[in-house]
N, C-alpha and C positions, 0 to 999 in steps of 0.2 A: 504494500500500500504506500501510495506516494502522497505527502501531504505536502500542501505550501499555503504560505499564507504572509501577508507583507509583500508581494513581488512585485517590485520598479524592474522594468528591462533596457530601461536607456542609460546602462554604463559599461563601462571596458573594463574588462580586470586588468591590475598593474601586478598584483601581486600575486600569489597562490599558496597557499600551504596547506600539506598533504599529512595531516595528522593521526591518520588512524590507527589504531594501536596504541596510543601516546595513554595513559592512565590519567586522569586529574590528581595535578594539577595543573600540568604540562599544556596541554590545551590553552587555556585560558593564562597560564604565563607567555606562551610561544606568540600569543597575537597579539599580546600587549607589546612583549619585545617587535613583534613587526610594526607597530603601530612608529614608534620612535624614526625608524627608517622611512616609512613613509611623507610625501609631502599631503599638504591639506587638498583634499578634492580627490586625491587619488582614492583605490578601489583594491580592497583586499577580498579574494574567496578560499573561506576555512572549511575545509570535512575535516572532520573527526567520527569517529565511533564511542567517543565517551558519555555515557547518558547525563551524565552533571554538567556538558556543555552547554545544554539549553539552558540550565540555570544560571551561566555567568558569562557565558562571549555574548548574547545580545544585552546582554543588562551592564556590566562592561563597558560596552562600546556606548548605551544610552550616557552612561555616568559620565564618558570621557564627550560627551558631546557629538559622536561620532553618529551618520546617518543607518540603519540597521535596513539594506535595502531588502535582503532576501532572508529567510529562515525555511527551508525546506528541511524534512524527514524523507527518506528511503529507507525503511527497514529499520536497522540499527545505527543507521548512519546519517549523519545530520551536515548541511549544507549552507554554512551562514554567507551571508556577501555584504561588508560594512563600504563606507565612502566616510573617509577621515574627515 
């Protein structure tokens, strides 16, 4: 079952990280450190497979001011896409 919900389609990814397998708290450290590397506007997209992602990369990214354009689920695997 594929689920989405939040989805804007007019952005480019700059960035990408392939997180699955990563256990929390890995996840939600590894995209803050990307965030530092990014500039403002730019476009990061996270998969992870860790089910505590949902609880802290979109809310995270709300807290740092960051836009939360996608949140998708496939199965176990979760699909975020922010804009710094």
């Amino acid at each position: 079952m594929k689920e989405t919900n939040n989805a804007k389609t007019d952005y480019t990814i700059d960035y990408f990280l392939n997180l699955e397998g990563e256990p929390c708290p890995f996840p939600a450290m590894s995209t803050i450190d990307a965030y530092d590397d990014m500039k403002d506007g730019e476009v990061i997209e996270i998969i992870s497979d860790c089910p505590q992602s949902i609880n802290n990369i979109p809310v995270d990214a709300k807290n740092r001011n960051h836009e939360v354009l996608l949140v998708e689920q496939n199965g176990p695997t979760f699909r975020y896409v922010i804009r710094k």
